[in-house]
RODO-2510 file (C-alpha; in nm, 4 decimals, decimal comma):
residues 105
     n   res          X          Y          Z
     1     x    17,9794    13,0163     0,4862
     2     x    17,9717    12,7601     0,7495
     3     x    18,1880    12,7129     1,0698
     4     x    18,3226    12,4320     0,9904
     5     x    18,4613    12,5750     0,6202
     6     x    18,5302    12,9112     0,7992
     7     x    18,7754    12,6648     1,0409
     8     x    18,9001    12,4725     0,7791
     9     x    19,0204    12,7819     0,6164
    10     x    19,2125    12,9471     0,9256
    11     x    19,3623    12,6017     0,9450
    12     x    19,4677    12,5603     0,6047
    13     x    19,6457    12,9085     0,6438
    14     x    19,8342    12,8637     0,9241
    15     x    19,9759    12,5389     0,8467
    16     x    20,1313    12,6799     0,5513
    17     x    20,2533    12,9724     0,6693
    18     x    20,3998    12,6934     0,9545
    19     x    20,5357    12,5484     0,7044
    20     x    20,6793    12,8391     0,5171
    21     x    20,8661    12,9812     0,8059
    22     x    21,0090    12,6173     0,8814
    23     x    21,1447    12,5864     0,5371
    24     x    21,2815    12,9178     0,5190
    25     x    21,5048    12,8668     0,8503
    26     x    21,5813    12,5452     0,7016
    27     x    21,7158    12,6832     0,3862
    28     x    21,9117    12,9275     0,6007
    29     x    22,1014    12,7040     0,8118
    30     x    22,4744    12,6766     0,7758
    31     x    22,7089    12,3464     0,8344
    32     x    22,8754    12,5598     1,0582
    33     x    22,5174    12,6190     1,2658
    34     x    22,4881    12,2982     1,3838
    35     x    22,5410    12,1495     1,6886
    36     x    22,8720    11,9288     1,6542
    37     x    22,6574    11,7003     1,9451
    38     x    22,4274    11,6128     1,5861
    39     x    22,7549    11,3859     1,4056
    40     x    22,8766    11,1112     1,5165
    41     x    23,2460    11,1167     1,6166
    42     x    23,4826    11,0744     1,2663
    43     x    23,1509    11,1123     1,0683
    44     x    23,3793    11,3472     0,8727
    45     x    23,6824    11,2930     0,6700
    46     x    23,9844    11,4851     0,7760
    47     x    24,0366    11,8789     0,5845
    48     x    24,3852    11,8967     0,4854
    49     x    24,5929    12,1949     0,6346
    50     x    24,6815    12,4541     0,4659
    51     x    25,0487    12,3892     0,3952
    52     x    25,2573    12,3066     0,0884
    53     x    25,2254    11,9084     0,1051
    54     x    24,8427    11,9452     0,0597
    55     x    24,7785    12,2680    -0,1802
    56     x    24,6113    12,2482    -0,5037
    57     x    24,8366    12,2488    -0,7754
    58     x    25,0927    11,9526    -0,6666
    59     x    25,0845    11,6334    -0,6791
    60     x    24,8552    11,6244    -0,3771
    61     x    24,5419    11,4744    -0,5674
    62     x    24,7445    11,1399    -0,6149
    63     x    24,6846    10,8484    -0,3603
    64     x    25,0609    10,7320    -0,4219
    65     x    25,1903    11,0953    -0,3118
    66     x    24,9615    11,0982    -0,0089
    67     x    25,0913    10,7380     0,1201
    68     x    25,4380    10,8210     0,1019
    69     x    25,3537    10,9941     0,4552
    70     x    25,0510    10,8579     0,5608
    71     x    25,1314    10,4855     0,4909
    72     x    25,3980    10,4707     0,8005
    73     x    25,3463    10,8188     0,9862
    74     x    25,6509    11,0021     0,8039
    75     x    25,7133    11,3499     0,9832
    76     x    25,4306    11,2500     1,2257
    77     x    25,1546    11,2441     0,9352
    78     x    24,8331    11,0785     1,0677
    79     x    24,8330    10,7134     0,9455
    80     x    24,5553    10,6152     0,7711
    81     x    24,2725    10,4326     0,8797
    82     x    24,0223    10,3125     0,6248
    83     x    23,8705    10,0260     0,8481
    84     x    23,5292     9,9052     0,6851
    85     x    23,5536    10,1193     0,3639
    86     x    23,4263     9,9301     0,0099
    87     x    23,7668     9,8728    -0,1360
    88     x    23,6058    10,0599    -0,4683
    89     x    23,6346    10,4041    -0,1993
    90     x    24,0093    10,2845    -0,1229
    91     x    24,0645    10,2513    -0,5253
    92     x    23,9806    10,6466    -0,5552
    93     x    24,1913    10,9687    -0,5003
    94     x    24,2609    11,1114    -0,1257
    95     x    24,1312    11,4454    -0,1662
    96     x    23,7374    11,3371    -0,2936
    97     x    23,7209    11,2837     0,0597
    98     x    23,9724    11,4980     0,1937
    99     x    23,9113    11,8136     0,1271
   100     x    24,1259    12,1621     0,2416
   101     x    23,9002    12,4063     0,4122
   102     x    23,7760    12,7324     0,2100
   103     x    24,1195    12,9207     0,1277
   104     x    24,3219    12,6942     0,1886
   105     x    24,4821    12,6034    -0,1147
***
């Protein structure tokens, strides 16, 4: 064999095991790994607290039962702010966005 196939080979061999390791740490990253410095600020909807106006089960899932607080600030509920949003994402239910956090209801 020559040198140059000889090189080829060691270099075909460690690029994929290069690339194996990458996409295995890849693969094993969590949301909850990365740096919060990576989003931009509000690239995230909201998550719903865990308390008895937002668990699964009521009427929560309904945009009509969500404005009755969040339209003028009832009880200090956030308003909302939908600024620049397709109206066909205003037209859908609160919680495809806004999600509770795991457990929560």
């Amino acid at each position: 064999m020559r040198t140059s196939q000889i090189l080829l080979i060691v270099f075909a061999v460690v690029t994929l095991g290069l690339l194996a390791a990458c996409a295995q740490n890849t693969a094993q990253m969590k949301v909850t790994d990365a740096d919060p410095a990576m989003f931009a600020d509000n690239a995230f909807p909201p998550v719903l607290p865990a308390d008895d106006d937002h668990r699964a089960g009521t009427d929560s899932w309904m945009q009509e039962s969500c404005l009755n607080c969040h339209a003028e600030g009832v009880n200090d509920a956030p308003l909302v702010v939908h600024e620049g949003m397709a109206d066909i994402l205003l037209d859908g239910k609160c919680r495809t966005c806004h999600t509770t956090s795991a457990g929560n209801g």
